[in-house]
N, C-alpha and C positions, 0 to 999 in steps of 0.2 A: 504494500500500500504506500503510495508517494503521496507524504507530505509537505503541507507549504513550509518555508522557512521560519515565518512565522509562529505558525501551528505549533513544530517542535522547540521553538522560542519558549512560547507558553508552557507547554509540557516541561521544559528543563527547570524555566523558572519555580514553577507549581512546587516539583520534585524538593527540588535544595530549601522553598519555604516552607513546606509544608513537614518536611524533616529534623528543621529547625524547632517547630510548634511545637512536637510530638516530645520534643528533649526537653520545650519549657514547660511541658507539662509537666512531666517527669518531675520537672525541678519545682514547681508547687507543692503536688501530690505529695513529693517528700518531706516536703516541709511540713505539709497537713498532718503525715502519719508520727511525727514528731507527738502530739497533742491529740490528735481525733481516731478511735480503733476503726479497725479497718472494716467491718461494718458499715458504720455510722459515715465514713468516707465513702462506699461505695453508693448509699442511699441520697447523700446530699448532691456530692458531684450527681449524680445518676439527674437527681431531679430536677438542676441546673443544665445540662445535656439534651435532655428530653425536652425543656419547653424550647433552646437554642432551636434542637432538631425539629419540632413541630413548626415554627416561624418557619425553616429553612424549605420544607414539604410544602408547606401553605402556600410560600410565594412562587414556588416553584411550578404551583400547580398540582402537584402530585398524591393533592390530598383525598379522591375520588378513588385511589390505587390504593390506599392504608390495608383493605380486605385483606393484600398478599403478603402482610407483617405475619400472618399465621399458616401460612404455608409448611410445612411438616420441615423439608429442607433449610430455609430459612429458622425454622425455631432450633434444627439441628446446631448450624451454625451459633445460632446465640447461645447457645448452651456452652459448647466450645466459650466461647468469648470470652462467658461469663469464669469461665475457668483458668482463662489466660488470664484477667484481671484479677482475679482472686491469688493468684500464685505471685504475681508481677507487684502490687501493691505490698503483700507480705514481704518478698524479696528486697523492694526500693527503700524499706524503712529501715536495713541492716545494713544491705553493700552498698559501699560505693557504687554510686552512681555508674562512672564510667564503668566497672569492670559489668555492671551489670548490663549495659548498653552494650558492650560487646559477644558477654553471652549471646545473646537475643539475639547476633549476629547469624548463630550456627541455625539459625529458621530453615536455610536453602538446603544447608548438609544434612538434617534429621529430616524436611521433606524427601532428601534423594534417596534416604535410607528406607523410608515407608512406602515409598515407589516401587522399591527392588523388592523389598520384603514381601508387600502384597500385591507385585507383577502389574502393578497399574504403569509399567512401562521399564524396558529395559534398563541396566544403567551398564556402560563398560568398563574397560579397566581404570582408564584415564580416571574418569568419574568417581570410580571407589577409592582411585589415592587421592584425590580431591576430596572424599571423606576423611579419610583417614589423616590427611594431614591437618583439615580442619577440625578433628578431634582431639586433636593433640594440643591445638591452640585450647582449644576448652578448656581441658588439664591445667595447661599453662596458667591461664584465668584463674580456675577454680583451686587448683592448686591441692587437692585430694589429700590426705594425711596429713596435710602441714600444718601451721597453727593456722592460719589465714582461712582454712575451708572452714565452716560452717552451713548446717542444714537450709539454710537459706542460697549456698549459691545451687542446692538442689531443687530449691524452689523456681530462681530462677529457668534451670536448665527445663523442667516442666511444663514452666511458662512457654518457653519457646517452642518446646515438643508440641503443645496445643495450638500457639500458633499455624503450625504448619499441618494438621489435623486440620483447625480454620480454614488457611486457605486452601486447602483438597475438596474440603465441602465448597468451599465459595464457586467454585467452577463449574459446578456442577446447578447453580443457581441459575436460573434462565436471564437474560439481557434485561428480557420484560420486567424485571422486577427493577424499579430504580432503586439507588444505592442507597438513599437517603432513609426508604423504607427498611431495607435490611439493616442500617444503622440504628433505627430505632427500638426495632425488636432487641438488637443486642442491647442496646443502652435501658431496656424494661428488663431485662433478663438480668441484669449486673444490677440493677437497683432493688431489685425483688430478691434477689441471693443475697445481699450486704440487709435485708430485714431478714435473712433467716440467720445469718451469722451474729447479728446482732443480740438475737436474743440469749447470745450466751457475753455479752458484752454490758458494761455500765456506759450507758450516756449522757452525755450532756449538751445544753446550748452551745454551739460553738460561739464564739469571740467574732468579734467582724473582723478580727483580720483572719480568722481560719475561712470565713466563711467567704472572704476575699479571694483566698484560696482554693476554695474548692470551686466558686462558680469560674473565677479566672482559668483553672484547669479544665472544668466543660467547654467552655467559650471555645477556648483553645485548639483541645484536641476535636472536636464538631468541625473547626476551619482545619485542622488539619488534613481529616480525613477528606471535606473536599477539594481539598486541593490533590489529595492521591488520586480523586476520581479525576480531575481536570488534568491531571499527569498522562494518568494511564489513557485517556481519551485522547487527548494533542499529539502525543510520543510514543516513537516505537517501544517497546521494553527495553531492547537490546543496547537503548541511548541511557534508560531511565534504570537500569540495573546498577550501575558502577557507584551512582550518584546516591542512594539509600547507606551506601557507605561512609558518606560523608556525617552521620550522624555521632559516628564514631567519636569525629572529631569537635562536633556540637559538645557532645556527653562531656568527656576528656577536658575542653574549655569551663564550663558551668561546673564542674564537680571542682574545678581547681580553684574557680574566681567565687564560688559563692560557701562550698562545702570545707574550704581546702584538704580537699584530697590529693593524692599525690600517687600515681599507679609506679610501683614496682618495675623494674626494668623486665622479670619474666614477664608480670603480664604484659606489658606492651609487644612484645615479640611473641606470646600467645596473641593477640589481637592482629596482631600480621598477619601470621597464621591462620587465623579464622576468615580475616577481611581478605589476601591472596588465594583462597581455595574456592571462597564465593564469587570472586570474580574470574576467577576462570573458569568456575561450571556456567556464570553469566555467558562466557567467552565461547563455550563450547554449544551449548544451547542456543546463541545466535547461528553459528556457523551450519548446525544442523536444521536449522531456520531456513538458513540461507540455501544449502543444500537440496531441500525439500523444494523448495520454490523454483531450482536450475539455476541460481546466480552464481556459487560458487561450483566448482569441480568436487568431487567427492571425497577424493584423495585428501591427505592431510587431517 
């Protein structure tokens, strides 16, 4: 599909902002689980999200379409979701920030793994050391046996495993459904789970500046996500793949200038790791892209 110059203007722009969001959310969210349990954060942000998201459907138009929020698929995904929030919020309130942004990394390497596992498509050899060294990055991160591992960078790891569960279901979601409806379901789904968690939790009124924080973190991550829709619609993937990386270096900045954290020299050469094996299954997945279509020769 050729697009205008323009077109992937937009799409790249989209990508790097909306990448950017998704880290200040992060860097709220953290702050919140400082003071608010995780509960109580996932029903507050949740409710602040949902009315964002219903504005956003409304002007959109798309609010005649709401019926397909309960589509069996769609609530599949939300469940997912709500899972990956639930593991990812636990997790952000222990590790650093950055090492846990780079976990999250390994999305592509544990999809390629459930691929092969349950034959929803080949992978080759290339491919599998392309796991395998991005597993290694993990380690490096997580750091297993050492003092530094704690059950939370299991959380994390989790997190990203449902992530990519997430996106296996999303593909399978018809076009027809706009994104903004599937967004909502999930964001009902994560607020409805943070009142079941809750009830083994003590709450209270938050503070206006938590509450600063929590609606600032919907705000946020609601524009982030459309801007991933306004990415992935402008741009090829194969332009918008390399550049989800750069979060990396969002996380890494904000955990230094607001957390001061300070990553280990392993993990930053585990984050290589991780961020060089994703972009080459990026790299290889275009080229068989390319392949399929007759652009490139097969060879290589």
């Amino acid at each position: 599909m050729t697009r205008a110059p323009g077109e992937t203007r937009r799409g790249v722009i989209a990508m790097i902002l909306g990448g950017a969001l998704f880290v200040f959310n992060d860097v709220l969210v953290k702050l919140a689980t400082q003071t608010v349990p995780t509960g109580q954060l996932l029903v507050v942000r949740g409710l602040f999200a949902i009315v964002s998201i219903l504005v956003v459907i409304t002007l959109t138009g798309n609010l005649k379409q709401i019926g397909a929020a309960l589509k069996p698929i769609v609530l599949l995904r939300a469940g997912c979701e709500f899972l990956v929030s639930l593991f990812y919020i636990t997790a952000i309130a222990q590790l650093p920030i950055g090492d846990l942004t780079s976990i999250m990394q390994a999305t592509p390497i544990i999809m390629t793994i459930f691929c092969a596992v349950f034959r929803i498509e080949l992978v080759d050899f290339p491919r599998w050391l392309a796991v395998l060294i991005g597993f290694g990055g993990v380690l490096l991160i997580t750091h297993p046996g050492g003092s530094s591992f704690t059950v939370y960078s299991l959380f994390a790891l989790a997190s990203a495993s449902f992530v990519a569960v997430r996106d296996l279901i999303t593909r399978r979601i018809s076009s027809e459904v706009p994104p903004q409806i599937v967004i909502l379901t999930t964001t009902v789904f994560a607020s409805f789970g943070g009142v079941i968690i809750g009830m083994g939790e003590t709450w209270s009124m938050p503070t206006p500046v938590e509450f600063s924080y929590l609606a600032g973190a919907a705000v946020l991550v609601s524009i982030a996500n459309a801007l991933m829709v306004t990415a992935y619609r402008s741009a090829d993937i194969a332009i918008l793949s390399p550049l989800r990386y750069l979060v990396v270096v969002w996380a890494a900045g904000t955990g230094f200038l607001i957390f001061n954290e300070h990553p280990g020299l392993v993990a930053i050469i585990g984050t290589g790791l991780v961020v060089g094996s994703g972009l080459f299954m990026g790299y290889r997945e275009r080229r068989r892209n390319l392949r399929a279509r007759g652009v490139v020769p097969s060879a290589g």
